[in-house]
N, CA, C and O atoms as a GROMACS GRO file, in nm:
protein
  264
    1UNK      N    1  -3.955  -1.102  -4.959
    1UNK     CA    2  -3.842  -1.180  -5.006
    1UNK      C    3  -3.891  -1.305  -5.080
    1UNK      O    4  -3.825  -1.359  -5.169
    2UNK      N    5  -4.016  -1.347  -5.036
    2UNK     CA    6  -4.077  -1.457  -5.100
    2UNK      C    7  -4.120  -1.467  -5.207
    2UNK      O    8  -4.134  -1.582  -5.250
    3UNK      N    9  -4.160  -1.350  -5.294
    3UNK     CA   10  -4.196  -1.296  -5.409
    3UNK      C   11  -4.061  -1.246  -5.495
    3UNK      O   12  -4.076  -1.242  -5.617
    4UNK      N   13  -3.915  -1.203  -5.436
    4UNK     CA   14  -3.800  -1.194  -5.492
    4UNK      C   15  -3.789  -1.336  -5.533
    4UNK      O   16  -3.813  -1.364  -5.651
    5UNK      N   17  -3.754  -1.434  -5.445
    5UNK     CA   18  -3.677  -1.584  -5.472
    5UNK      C   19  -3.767  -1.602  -5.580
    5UNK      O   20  -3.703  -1.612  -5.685
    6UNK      N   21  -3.938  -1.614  -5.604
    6UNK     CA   22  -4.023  -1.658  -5.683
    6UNK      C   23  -4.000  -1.618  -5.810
    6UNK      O   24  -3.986  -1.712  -5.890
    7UNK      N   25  -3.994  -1.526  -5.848
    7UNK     CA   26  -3.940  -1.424  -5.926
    7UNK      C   27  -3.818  -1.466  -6.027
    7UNK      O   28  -3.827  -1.491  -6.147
    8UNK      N   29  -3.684  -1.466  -5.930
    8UNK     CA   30  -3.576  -1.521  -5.994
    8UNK      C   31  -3.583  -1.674  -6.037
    8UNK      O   32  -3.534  -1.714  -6.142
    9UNK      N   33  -3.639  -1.741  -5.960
    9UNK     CA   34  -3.630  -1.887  -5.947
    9UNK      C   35  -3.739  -1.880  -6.156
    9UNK      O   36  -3.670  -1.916  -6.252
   10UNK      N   37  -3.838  -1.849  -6.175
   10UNK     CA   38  -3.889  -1.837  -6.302
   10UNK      C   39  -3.810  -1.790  -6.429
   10UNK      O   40  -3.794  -1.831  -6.544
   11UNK      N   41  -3.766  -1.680  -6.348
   11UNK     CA   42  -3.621  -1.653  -6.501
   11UNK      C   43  -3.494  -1.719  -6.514
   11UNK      O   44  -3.423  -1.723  -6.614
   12UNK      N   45  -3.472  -1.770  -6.399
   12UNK     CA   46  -3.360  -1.873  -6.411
   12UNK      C   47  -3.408  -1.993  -6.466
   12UNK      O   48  -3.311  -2.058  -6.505
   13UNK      N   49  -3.513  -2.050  -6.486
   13UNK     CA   50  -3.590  -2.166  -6.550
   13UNK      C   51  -3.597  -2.161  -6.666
   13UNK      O   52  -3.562  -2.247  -6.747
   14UNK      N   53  -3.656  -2.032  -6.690
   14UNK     CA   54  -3.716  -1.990  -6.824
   14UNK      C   55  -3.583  -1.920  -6.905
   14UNK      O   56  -3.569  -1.949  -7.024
   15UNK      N   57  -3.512  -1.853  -6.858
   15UNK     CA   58  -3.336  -1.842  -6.931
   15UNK      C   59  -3.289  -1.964  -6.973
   15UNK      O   60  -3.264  -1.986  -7.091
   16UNK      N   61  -3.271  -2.062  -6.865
   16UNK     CA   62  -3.219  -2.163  -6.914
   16UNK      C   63  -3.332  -2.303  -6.956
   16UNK      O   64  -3.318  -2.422  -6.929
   17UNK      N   65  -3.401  -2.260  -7.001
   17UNK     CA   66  -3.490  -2.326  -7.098
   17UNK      C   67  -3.510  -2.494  -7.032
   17UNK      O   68  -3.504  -2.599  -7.097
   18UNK      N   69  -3.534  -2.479  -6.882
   18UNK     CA   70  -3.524  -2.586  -6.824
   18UNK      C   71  -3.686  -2.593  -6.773
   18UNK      O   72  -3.749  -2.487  -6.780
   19UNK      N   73  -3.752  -2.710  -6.724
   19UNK     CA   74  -3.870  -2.742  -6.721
   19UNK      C   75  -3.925  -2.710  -6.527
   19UNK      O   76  -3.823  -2.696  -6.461
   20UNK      N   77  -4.003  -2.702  -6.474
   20UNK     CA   78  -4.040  -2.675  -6.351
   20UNK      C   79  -4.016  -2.778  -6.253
   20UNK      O   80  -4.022  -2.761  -6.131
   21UNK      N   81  -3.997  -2.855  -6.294
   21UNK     CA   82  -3.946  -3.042  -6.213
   21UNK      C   83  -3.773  -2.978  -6.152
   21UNK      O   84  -3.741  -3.017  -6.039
   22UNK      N   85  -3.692  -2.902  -6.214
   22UNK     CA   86  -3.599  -2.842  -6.168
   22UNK      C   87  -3.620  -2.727  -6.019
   22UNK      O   88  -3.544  -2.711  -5.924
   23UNK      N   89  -3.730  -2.674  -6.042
   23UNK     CA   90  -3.790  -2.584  -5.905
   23UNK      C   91  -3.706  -2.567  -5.804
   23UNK      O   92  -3.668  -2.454  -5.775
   24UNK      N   93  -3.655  -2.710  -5.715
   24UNK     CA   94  -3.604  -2.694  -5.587
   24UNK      C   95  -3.450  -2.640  -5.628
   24UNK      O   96  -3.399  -2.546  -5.566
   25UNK      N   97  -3.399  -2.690  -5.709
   25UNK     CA   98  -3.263  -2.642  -5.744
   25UNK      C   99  -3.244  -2.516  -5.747
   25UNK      O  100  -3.154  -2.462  -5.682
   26UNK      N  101  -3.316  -2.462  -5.816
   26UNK     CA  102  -3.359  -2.324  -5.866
   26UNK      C  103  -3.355  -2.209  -5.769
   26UNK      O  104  -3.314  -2.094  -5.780
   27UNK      N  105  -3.416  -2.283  -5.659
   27UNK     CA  106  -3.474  -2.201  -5.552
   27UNK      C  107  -3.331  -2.196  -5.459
   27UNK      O  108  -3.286  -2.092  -5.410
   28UNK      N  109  -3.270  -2.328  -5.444
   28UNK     CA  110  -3.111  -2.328  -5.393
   28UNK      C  111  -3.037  -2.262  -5.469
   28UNK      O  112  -2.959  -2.228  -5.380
   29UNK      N  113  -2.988  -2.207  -5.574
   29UNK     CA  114  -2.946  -2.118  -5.659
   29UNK      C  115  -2.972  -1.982  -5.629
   29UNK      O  116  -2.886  -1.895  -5.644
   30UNK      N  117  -3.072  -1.961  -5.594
   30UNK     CA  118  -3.124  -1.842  -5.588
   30UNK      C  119  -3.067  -1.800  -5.471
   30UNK      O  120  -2.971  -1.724  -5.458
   31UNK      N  121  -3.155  -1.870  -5.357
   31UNK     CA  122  -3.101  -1.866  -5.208
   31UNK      C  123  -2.903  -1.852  -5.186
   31UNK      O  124  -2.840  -1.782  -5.107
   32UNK      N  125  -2.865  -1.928  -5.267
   32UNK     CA  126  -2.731  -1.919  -5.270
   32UNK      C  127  -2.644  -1.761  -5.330
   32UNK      O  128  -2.533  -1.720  -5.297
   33UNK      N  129  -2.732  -1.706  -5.415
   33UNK     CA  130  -2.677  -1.566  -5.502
   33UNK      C  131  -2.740  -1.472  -5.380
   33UNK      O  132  -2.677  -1.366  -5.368
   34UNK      N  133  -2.817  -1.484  -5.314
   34UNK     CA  134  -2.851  -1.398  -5.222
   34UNK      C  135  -2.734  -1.346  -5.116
   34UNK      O  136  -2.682  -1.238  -5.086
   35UNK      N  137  -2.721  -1.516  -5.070
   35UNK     CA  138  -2.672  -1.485  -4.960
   35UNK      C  139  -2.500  -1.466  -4.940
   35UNK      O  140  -2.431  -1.455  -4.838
   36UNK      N  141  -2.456  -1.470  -5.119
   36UNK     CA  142  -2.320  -1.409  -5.122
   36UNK      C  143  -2.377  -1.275  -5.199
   36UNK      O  144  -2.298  -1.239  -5.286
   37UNK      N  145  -2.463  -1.215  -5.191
   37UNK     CA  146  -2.440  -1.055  -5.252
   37UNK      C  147  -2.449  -0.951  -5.136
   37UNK      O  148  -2.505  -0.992  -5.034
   38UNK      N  149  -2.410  -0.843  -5.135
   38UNK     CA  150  -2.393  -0.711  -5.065
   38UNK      C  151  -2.552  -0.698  -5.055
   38UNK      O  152  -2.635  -0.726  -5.141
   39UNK      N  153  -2.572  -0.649  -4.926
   39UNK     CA  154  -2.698  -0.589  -4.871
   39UNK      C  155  -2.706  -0.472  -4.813
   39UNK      O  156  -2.622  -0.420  -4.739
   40UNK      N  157  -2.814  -0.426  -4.851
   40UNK     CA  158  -2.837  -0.294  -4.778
   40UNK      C  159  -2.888  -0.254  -4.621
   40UNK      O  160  -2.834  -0.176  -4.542
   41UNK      N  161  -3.043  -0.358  -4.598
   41UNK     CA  162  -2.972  -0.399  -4.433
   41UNK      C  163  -2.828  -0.370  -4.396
   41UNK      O  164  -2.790  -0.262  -4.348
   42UNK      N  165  -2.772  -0.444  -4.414
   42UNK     CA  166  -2.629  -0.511  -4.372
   42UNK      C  167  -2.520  -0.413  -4.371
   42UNK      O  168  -2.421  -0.437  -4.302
   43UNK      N  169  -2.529  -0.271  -4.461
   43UNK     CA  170  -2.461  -0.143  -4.468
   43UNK      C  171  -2.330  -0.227  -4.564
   43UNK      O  172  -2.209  -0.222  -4.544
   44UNK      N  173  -2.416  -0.315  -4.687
   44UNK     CA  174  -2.290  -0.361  -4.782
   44UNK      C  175  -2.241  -0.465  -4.750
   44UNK      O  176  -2.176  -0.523  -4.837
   45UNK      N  177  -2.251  -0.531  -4.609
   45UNK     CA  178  -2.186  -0.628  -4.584
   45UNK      C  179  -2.238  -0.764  -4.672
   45UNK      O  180  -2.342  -0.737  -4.733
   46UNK      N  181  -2.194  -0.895  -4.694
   46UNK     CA  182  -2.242  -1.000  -4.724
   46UNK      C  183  -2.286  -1.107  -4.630
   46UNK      O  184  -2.205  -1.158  -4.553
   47UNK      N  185  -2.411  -1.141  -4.634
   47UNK     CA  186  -2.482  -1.200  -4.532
   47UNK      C  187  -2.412  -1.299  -4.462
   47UNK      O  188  -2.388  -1.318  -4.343
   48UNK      N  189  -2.381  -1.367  -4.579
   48UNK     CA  190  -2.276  -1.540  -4.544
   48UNK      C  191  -2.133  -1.529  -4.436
   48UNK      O  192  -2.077  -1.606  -4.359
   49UNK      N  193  -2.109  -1.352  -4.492
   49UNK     CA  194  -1.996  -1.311  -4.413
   49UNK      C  195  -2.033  -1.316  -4.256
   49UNK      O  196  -1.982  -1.383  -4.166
   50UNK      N  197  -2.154  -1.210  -4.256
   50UNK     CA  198  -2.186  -1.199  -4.118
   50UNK      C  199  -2.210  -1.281  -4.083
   50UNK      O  200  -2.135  -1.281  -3.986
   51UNK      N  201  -2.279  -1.398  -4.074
   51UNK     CA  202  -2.355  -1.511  -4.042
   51UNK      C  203  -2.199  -1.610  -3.978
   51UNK      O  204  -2.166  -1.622  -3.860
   52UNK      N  205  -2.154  -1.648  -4.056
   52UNK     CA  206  -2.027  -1.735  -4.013
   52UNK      C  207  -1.889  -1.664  -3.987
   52UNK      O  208  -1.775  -1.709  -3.979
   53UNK      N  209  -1.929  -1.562  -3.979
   53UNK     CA  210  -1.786  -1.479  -3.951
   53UNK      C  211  -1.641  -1.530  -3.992
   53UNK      O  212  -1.534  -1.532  -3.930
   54UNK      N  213  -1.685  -1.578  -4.140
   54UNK     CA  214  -1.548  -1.579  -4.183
   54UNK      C  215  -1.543  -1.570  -4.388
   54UNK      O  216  -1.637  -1.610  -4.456
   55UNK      N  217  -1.458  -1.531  -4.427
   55UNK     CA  218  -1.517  -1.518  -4.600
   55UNK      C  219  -1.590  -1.541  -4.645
   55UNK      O  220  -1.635  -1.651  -4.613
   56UNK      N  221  -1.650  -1.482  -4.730
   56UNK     CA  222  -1.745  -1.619  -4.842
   56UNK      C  223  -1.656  -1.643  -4.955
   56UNK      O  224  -1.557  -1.578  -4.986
   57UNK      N  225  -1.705  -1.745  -5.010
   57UNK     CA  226  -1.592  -1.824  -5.119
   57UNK      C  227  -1.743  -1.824  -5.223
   57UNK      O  228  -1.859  -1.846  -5.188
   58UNK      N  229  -1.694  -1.793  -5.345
   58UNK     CA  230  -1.755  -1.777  -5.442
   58UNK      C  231  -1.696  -1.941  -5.578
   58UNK      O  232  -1.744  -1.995  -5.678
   59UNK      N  233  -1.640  -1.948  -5.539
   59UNK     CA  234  -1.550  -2.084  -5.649
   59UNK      C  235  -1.677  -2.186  -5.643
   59UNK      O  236  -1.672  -2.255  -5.745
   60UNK      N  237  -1.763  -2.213  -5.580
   60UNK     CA  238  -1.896  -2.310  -5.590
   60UNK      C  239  -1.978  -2.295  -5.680
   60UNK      O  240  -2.024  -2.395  -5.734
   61UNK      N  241  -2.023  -2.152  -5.728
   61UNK     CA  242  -2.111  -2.082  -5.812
   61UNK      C  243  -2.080  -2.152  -5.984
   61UNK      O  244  -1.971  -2.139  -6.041
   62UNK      N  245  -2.175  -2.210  -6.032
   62UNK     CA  246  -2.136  -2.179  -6.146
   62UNK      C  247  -2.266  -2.164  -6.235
   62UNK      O  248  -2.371  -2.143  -6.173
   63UNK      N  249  -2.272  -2.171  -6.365
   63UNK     CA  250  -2.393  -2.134  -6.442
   63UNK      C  251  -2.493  -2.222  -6.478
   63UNK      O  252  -2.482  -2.302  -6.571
   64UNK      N  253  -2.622  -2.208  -6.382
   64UNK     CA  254  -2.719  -2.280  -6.401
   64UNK      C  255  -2.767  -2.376  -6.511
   64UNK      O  256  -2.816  -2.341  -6.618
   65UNK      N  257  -2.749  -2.483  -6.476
   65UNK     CA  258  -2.808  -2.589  -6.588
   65UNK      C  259  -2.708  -2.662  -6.663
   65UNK      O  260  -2.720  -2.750  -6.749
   66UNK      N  261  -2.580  -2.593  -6.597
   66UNK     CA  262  -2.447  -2.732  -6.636
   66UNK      C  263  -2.448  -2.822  -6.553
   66UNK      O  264  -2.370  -2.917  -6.564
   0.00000   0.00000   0.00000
């Protein structure tokens, strides 16, 4: 998983043409798209769902680097 976040966290930098001093954000971004997407562990469920047993709300999300 540590090599996934690493991974995204570089193309989300390098997409949005932003410099490596951004890093930690990046990595919260990432961590954040994770843990509202469907998993396969999970048999589809969404992690955030299971975890707090109650919706996830997606209205927080928006596009990196606004």
């Amino acid at each position: 998983m540590n090599q996934t976040i690493e991974a995204t966290v570089q193309c989300i930098l390098s997409h949005a043409k932003l410099s490596q001093s951004l890093w930690g954000e990046a990595v919260n971004t990432t961590i954040n798209i994770i843990s509202l997407s469907p998993s396969v562990p999970l048999e589809g469920d969404i992690a955030e769902e299971v975890w707090f047993e109650k919706k996830a709300l997606y209205n927080q999300l928006k596009v990196f680097g606004c």
